[in-house]
C-alpha positions as CSV (number, residue, x, y, z in Angstrom):
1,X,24.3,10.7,-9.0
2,X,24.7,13.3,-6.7
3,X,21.1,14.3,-5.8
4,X,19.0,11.2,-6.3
5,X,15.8,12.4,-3.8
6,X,12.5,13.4,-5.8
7,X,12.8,16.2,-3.8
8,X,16.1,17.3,-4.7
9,X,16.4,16.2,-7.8
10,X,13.5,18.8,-8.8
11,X,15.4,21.7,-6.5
12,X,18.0,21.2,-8.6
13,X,16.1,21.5,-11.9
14,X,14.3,24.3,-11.1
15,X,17.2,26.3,-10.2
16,X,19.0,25.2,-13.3
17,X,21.7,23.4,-11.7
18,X,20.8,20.5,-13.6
19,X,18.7,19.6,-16.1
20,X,15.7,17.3,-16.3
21,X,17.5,15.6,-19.5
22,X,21.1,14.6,-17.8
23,X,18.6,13.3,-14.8
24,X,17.0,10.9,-17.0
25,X,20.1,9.9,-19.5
26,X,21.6,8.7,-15.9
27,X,18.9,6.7,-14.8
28,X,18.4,5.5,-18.3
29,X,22.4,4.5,-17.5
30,X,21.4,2.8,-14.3
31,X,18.9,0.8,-15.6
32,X,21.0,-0.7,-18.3
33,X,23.3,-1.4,-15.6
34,X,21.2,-2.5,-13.3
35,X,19.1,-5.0,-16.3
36,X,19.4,-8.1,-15.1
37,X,17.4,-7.6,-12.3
38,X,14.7,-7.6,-14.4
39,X,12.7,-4.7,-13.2
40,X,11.4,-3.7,-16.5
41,X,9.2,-5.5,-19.0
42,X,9.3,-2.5,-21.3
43,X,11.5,0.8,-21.7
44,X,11.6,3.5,-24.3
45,X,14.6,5.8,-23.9
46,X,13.4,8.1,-26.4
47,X,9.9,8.7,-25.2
48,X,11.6,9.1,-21.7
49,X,14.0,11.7,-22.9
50,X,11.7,13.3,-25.0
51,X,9.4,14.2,-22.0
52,X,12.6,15.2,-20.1
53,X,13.6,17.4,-22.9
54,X,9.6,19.1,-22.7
55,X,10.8,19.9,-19.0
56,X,13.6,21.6,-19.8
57,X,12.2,23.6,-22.7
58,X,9.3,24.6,-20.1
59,X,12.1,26.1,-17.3
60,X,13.7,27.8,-20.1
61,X,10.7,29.7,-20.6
62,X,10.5,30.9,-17.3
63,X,8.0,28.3,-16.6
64,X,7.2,26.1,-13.4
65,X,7.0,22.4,-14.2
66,X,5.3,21.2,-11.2
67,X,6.5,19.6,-8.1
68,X,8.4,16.9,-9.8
69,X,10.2,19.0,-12.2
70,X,11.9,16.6,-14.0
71,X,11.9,13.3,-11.4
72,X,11.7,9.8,-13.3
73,X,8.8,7.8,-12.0
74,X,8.8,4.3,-12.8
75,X,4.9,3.1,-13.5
76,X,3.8,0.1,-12.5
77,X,2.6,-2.2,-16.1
78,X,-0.8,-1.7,-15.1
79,X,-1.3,1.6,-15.1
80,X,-1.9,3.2,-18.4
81,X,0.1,5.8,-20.2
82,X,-1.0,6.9,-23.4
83,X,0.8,5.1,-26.8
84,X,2.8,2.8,-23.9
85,X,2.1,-1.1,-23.9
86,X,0.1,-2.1,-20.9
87,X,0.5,-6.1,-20.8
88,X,0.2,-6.7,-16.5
89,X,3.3,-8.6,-17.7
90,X,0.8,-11.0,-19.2
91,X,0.6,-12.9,-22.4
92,X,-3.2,-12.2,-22.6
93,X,-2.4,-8.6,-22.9
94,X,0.9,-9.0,-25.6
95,X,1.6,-5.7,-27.8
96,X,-1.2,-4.3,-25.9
97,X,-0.9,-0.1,-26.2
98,X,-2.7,2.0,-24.3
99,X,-4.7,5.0,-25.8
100,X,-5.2,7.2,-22.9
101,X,-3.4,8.2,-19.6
102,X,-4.6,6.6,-16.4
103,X,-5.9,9.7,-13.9
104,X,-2.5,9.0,-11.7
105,X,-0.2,9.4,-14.7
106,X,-1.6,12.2,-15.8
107,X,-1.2,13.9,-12.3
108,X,2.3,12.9,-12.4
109,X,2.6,14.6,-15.9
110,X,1.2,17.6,-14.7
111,X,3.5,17.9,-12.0
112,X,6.6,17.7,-13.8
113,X,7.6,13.9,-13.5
114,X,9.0,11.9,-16.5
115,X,7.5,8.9,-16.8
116,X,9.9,5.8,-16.5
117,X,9.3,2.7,-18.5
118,X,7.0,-0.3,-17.4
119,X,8.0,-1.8,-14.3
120,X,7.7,-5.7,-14.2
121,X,4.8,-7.1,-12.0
122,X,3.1,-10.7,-10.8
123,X,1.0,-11.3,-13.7
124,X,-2.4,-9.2,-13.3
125,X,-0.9,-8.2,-9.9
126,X,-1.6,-11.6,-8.9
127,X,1.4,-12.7,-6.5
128,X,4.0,-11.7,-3.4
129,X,6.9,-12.1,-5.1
130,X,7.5,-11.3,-8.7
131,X,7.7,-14.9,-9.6
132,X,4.2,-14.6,-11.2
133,X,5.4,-12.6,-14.5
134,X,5.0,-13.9,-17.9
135,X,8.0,-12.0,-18.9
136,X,10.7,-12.9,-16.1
137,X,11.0,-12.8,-12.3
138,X,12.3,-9.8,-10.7
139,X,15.1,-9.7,-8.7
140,X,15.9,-8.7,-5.0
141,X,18.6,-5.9,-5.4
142,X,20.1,-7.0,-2.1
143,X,20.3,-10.5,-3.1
144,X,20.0,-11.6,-6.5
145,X,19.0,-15.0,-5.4
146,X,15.8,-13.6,-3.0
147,X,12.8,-12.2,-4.2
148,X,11.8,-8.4,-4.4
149,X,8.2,-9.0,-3.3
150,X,5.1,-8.6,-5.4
151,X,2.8,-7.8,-7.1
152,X,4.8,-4.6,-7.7
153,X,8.0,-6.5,-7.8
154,X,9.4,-4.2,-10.3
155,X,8.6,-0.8,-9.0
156,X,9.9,-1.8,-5.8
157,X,13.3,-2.9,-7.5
158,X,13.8,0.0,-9.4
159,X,13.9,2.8,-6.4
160,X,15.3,-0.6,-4.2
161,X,18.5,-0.6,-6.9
162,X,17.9,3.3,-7.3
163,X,17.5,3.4,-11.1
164,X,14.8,6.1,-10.0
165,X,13.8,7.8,-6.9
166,X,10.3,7.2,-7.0
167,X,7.7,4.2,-9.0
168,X,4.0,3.9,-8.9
169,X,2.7,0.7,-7.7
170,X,-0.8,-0.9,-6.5
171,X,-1.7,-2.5,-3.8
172,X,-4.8,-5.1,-3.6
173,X,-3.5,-7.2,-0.2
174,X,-0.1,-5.4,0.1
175,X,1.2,-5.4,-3.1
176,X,3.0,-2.7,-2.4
177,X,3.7,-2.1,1.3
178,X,5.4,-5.8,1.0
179,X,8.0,-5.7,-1.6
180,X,8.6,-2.4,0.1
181,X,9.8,-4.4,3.0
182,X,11.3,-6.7,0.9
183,X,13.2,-4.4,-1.0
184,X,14.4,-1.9,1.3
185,X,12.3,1.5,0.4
186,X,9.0,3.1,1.1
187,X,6.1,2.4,-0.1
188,X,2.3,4.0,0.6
189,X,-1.0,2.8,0.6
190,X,-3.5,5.5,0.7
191,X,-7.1,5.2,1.7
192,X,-9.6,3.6,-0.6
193,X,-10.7,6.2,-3.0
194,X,-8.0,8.8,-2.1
195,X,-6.1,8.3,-6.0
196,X,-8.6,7.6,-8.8
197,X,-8.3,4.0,-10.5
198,X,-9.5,5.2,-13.2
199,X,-6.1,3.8,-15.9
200,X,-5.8,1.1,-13.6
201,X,-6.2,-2.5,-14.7
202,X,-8.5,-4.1,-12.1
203,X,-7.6,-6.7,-10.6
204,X,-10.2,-6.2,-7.5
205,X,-12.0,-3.1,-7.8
206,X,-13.3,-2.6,-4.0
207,X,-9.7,-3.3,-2.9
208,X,-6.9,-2.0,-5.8
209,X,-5.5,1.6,-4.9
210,X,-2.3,2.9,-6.6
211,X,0.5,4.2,-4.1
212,X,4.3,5.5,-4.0
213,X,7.2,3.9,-3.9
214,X,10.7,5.9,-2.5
215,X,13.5,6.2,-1.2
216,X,12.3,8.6,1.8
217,X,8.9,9.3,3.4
218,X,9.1,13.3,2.1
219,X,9.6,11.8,-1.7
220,X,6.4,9.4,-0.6
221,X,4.0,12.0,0.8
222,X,5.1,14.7,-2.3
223,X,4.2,11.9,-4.7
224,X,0.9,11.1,-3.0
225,X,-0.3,14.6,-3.2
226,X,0.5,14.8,-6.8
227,X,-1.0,11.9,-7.8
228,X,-3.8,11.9,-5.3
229,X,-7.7,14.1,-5.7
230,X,-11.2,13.7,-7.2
231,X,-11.7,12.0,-10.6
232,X,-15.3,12.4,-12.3
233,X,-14.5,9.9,-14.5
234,X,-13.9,7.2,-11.1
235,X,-17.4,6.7,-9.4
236,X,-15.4,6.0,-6.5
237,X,-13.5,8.6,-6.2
238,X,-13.3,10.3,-3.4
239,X,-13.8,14.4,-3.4
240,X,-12.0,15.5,-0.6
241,X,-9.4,18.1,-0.1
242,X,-5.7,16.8,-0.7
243,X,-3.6,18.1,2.6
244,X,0.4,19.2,2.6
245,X,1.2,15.6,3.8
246,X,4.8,16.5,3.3
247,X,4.3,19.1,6.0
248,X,3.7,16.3,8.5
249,X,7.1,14.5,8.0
250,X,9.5,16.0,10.4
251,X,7.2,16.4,13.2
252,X,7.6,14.8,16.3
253,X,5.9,12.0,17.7
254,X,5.1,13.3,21.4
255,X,1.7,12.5,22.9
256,X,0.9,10.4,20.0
257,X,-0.9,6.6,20.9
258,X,0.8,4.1,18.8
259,X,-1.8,0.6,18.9
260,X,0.5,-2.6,19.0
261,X,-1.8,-5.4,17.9
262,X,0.4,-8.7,20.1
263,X,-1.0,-11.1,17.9
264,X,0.5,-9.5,15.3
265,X,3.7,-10.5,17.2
266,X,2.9,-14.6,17.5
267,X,3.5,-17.5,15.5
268,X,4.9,-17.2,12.2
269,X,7.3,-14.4,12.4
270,X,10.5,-14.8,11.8
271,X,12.6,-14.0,15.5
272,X,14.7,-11.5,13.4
273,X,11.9,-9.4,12.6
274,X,9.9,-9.3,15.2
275,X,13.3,-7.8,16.7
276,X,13.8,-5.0,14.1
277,X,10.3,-4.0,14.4
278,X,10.2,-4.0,18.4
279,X,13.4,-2.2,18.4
280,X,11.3,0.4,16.1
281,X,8.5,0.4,18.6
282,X,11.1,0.8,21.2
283,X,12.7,3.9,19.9
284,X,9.6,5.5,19.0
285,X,8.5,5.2,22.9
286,X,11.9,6.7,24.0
287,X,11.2,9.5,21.4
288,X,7.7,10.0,23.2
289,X,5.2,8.1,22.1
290,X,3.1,6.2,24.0
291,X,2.3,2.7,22.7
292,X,-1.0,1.2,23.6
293,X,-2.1,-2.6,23.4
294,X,-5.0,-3.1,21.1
295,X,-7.1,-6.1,19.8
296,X,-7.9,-7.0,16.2
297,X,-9.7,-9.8,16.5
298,X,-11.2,-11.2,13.6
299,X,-7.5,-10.6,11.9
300,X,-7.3,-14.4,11.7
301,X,-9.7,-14.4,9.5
302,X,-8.1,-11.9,7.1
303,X,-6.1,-14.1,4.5
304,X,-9.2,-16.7,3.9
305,X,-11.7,-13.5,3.7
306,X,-9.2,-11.9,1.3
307,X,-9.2,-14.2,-1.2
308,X,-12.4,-15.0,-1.3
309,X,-13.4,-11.6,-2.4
310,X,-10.2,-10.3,-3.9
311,X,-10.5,-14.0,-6.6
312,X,-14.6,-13.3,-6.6
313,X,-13.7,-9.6,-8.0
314,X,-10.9,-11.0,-10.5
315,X,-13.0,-13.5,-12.2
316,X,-15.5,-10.7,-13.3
317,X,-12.8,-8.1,-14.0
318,X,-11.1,-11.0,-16.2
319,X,-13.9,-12.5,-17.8
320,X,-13.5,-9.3,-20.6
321,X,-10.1,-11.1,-21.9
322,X,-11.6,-13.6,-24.1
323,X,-9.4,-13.2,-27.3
324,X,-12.0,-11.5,-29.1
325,X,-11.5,-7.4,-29.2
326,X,-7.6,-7.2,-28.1
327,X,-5.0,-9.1,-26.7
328,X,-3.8,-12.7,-27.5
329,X,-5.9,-15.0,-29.6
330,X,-5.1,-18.5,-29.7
331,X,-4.2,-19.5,-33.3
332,X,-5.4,-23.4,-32.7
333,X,-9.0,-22.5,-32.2
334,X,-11.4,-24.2,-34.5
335,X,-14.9,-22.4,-33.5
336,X,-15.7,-19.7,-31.1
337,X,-16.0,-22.1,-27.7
338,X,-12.9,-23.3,-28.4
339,X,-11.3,-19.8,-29.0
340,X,-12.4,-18.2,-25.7
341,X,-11.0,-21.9,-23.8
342,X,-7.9,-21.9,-25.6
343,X,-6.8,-17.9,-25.8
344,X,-7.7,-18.0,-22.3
345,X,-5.1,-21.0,-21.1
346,X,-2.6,-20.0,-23.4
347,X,-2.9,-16.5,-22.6
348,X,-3.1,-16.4,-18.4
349,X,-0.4,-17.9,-16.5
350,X,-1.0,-20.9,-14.3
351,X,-1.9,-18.4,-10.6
352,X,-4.0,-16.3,-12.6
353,X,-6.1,-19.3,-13.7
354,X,-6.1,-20.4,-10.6
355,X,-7.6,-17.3,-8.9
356,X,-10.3,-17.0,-11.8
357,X,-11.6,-20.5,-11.1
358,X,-12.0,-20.0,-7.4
359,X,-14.1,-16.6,-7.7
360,X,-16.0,-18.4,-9.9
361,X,-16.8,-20.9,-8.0
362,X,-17.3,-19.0,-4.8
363,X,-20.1,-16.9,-7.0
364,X,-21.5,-19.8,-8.4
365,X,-25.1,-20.6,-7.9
366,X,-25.1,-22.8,-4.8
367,X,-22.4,-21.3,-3.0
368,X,-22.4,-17.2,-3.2
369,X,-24.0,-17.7,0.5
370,X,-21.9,-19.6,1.9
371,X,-18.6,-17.8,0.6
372,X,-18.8,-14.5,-1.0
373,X,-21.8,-13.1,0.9
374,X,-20.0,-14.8,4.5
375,X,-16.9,-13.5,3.3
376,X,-18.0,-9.7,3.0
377,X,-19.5,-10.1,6.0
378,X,-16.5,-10.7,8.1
379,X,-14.6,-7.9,6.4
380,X,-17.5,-5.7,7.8
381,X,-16.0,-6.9,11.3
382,X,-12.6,-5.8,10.2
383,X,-14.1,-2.4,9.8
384,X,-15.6,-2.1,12.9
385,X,-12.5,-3.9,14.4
386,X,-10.2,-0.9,13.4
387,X,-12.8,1.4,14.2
388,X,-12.8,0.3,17.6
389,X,-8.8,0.0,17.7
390,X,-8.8,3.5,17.0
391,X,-10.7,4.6,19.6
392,X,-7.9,4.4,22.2
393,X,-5.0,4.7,19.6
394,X,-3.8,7.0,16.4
395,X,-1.8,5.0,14.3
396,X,-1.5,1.2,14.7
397,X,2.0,-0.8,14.2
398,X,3.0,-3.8,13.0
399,X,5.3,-6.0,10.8
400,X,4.8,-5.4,7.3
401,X,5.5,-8.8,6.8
402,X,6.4,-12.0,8.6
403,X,10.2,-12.9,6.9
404,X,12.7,-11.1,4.8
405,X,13.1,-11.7,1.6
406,X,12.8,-15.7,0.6
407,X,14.5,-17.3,-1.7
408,X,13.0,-18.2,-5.4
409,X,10.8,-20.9,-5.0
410,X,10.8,-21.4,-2.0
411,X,7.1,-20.7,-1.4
412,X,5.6,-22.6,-4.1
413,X,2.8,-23.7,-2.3
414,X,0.0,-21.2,-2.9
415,X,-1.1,-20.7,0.8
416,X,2.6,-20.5,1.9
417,X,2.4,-17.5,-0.5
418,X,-0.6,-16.5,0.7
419,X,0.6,-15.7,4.1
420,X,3.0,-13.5,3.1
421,X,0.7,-10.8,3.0
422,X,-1.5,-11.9,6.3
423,X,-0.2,-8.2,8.2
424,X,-0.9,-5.9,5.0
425,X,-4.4,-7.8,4.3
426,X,-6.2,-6.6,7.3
427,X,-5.5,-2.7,6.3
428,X,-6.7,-3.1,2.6
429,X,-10.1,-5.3,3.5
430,X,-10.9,-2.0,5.8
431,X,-10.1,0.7,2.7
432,X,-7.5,2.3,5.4
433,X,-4.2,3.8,4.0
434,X,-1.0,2.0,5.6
435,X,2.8,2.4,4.8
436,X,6.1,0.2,5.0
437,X,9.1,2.1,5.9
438,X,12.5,0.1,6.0
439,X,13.7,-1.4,9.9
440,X,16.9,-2.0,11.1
441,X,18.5,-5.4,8.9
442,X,17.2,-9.1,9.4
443,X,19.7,-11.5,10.6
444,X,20.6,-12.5,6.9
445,X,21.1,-8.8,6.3
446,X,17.9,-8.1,4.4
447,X,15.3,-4.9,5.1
448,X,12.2,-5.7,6.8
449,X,9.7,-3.2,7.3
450,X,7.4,-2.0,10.0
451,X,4.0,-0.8,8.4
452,X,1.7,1.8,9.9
453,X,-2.0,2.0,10.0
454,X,-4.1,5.2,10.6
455,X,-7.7,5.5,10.2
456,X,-9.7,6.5,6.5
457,X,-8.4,9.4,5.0
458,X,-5.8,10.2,7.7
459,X,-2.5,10.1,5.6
460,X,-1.3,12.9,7.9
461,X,-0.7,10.9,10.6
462,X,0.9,7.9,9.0
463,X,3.7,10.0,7.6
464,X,4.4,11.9,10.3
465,X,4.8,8.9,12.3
466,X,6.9,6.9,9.5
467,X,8.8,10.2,8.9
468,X,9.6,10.1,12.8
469,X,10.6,6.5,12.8
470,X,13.0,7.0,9.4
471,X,14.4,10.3,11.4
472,X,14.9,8.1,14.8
473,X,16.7,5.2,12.5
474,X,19.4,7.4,10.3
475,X,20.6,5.8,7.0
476,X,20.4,2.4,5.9
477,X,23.1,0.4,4.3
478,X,22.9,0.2,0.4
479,X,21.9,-2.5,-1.9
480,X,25.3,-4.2,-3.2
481,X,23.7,-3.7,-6.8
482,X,23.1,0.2,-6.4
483,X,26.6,0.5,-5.2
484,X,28.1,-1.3,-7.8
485,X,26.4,1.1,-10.0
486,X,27.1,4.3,-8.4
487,X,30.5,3.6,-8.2
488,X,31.1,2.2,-11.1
C-alpha cells in the first residue's frame, strides 16, 4: 500500500484521499496472504469493515474521527472487545466472547482506529516465543522457521509482516519489548499504571501493562497517548496528565546521559548483538550524547525473582477457571472434584500448568517466607537499584534480548526460555516504562533490538531517545514475507 504509517494512513483519511474502508479491505488482503504465519487466532472481516465503514460515514459528515482515523490495530487475544472471542489462545477459554470493551480498546475506538482481529499469543501470555498457543505457533516473518517472540507473538507478526501498522500487546517480563526485537518493529512498555488493565486478562496484576506495537516510534508514542489515561474502574490506575509524547520524537539527543549497564554486555549474548547494539550506543555518542557507566546490581537476581512473583500472581488470577461459570468443561467428570481436576488439565496447556503449580507452591503454607515474601523483597532493591542509576543518568540502554530469533524448539528447556527475557525483566519488576526499537541485522540477518529505560512516568524521554536512534539508523531491510506481499 502506499501509505502504510498510523500516521499517514489517518492523513490520508481525513483529507479524503482514501478511505478508512479500502485501508482495511487491503490489510484484510494481507492477512490472507500473509495466513500461514499464523498471527491470528480469530478474524472477522465483516465486523472489521463495518467499523471502517462507521469512519467513513463520520468524515462524510464533516466529522473528526480521532487520531487514528481509520488505522487497523491488531489487539492482542487478551484484551477484550465487546461481542469478540477472548480465548488467551487457550482451550480453557474456547468460544469465550467478551461482553464489554477493555478501557484500551475503547480508547482506541474513540480515536478513530478499527480494531483488527485477535492476534495469536503464548497461552495466557505465558511464554517468549509463541510456541505456547493452543491454537498454533506463530511465525517469524523474516524466517519462517524462527520464532517471532512471545507472549505477544502475534501482534508482533502482524506489524512485523505489515498486515497492519500498529497491534496492542502486553508485557508482564517483556512480552512485548522481545518479540519486538525478534520481529523487527517497535514496541512500548509504558510505566505501571500509565494504560488501565481494566479488559485485560491477568496474567500478573502488579506486573501486566498493555503497550504498542509499530512500525516507527511516532506511530508508537501516537498510540500510547490514545490508549493511555486514568480509569475509575482500574484501582490502579494512575491519574496523571497524558503528554504530546509524539512531540518528543524528532528531537535531538545532545547533553542527554545515556546509563550503559556492562553487565548487561557479559556472558550470554550473542557476539552479533552485542555488536548491533554497541554500534547503536556508538552512533548515539557521535550524535551527542554522553553515555555514562552504571551499576544494576541485584539484576542477577531478576529472572529467579520474576517468576517467583509473576507464577505466585498467576496461580490466584487462574484459580477462577475451574469449568464451572464459562469456558471449557471437561465432559469425563463424574463429581465436582473431579470436574475442576479434569477441565483444568484438559483445558491449560502443559507451561501454563506448570506456572500455576509453582505459585502455588511458593504461597503455600511453609514456604511464602522463604519465597514470595524474599522474592518481593529483592524486587524492592531493583527499585532502588534504578533509582540510584538514574541519579547520574536519563535513559538507560541495553539489549533487548540476548540472541535473534531462535529456531522452533530449540529452547525447550523452561529456564533456557526463561532467559530470554533476563534484559526486559529488570524494567517491568521496577513498574518503569522501556521500549525495543529495531538495531542494525544479526549475523544470520535477523533484527535485534536495543531497549531503553527511563524512569516512572517518563515516556518523554524514552521516545525521544528511540526516535533519535531510528532517525541516526535510516530504514531497515524488509521481511521477505511483507515483500512478497506488497509486490505481489
Amino acid at each position: 500500500m502506499p501509505e502504510f504509517t498510523a500516521a499517514q494512513i489517518a492523513a490520508a483519511v481525513k483529507a479524503g484521499d482514501r478511505t478508512a474502508t479500502s485501508v482495511a479491505e487491503e490489510a484484510l488482503g494481507r492477512a490472507e496472504q500473509t495466513s500461514d504465519l499464523d498471527a491470528f487466532v480469530h478474524l472477522d472481516a465483516d465486523r472489521i469493515l463495518a467499523q471502517a465503514r462507521a469512519v467513513d460515514a463520520k468524515i462524510a459528515e464533516g466529522i473528526d474521527p480521532g487520531p487514528l482515523a481509520g488505522v487497523p490495530v491488531v489487539l492482542k487475544d487478551n484484551l477484550l472487545a465487546i461481542d469478540e472471542p477472548a480465548t488467551c489462545a487457550s482451550r480453557i477459554l474456547d468460544r469465550h466472547v467478551s461482553l464489554t470493551d477493555g478501557h484500551a480498546v475503547a480508547r482506541l475506538k474513540a480515536a478513530g482506529a478499527v480494531t483488527f482481529g485477535r492476534a495469536n499469543m503464548d497461552e495466557f501470555a505465558m511464554g517468549s516465543s509463541g510456541e505456547n498457543s493452543a491454537v498454533a505457533s506463530a511465525r517469524n516473518p523474516w524466517d519462517r522457521d524462527r520464532v517471532p517472540g512471545g507472549s505477544s507473538s502475534g501482534s508482533a507478526v502482524a506489524v512485523g509482516a505489515h498486515v497492519a501498522p500498529l497491534a496492542l500487546g502486553s508485557d508482564t517480563g517483556g512480552s512485548i519489548r522481545q518479540p519486538a526485537a525478534f520481529s523487527g518493529v517497535v514496541g512500548a512498555k509504558p510505566t505501571w499504571g500509565r494504560v488501565s488493565r481494566r479488559g485485560l486478562i491477568a496474567f500478573a496484576s502488579s506486573l501486566d501493562q498493555i503497550g504498542p506495537f509499530a512500525t516507527t516510534v511516532a506511530d508508537a508514542a501516537v498510540c500510547l497517548e490514545a490508549i493511555a489515561g486514568f480509569d475509575a474502574g482500574d484501582a490502579t490506575s494512575a491519574n496523571r496528565e497524558v503528554p504530546s509524547w509524539a512531540s518528543e520524537v524528532g528531537r535531538d539527543v545532545k547533553g542527554l546521559r545515556i546509563g550503559v549497564p556492562e553487565s548487561f554486555f557479559g556472558e550470554g549474548l550473542a557476539d552479533d548483538v552485542e555488536a548491533s547494539v554497541r554500534g547503536a550506543l556508538n552512533a548515539l555518542a557521535a550524535a551527542g550524547a554522553e553515555l555514562v557507566p552504571v551499576e544494576l546490581p541485584h539484576a542477577k537476581y531478576a529472572v529467579a525473582t520474576y517468576y517467583i512473583i509473576a507464577c505466585a500472581e498467576a496461580s490466584s488470577n487462574l484459580a477462577r477457571f475451574d469449568g464451572v461459570r464459562y469456558g471449557h468443561r471437561s465432559k469425563t467428570a463424574t463429581d465436582v472434584l473431579s470436574m475442576y481436576a479434569r477441565s483444568r488439565v484438559e483445558g491449560f496447556g502443559e507451561e501454563v500448568r506448570r506456572r500455576i503449580m509453582l505459585g502455588t507452591y511458593v504461597l503455600s503454607a511453609g514456604y511464602y517466607d522463604a519465597y514470595y515474601r524474599k522474592a518481593q523483597q529483592v524486587r524492592t532493591r531493583f527499585i532502588e537499584d534504578f533509582k540510584t542509576a538514574f541519579e547520574t543518568c536519563d535513559v538507560i540502554a541495553s539489549p533487548t534480548a540476548p540472541t535473534t530469533a531462535f529456531r522452533f524448539g530449540d529452547n525447550a528447556d523452561p529456564l533456557s526460555m526463561y532467559l530470554a527475557d533476563v534484559y526486559t525483566i529488570p524494567a517491568s519488576l521496577a513498574g518503569l516504562p522501556g521500549i525495543s526499537v529495531p538495531t542494525a541485522p544479526g549475523a544470520d540477518g535477523l533484527p535485534t533490538g536495543i531497549q531503553f529505560v527511563t524512569p516512572s512516568w517518563d515516556e518523554g524521554t524514552m521516545f525521544r531517545v528511540a526516535g533519535a536512534w531510528e532517525s541516526l539508523r535510516g530504514p531497515l531491510g524488509r521481511p521477505t514475507h511483507a515483500a512478497d506481499v506488497e509486490e505481489g
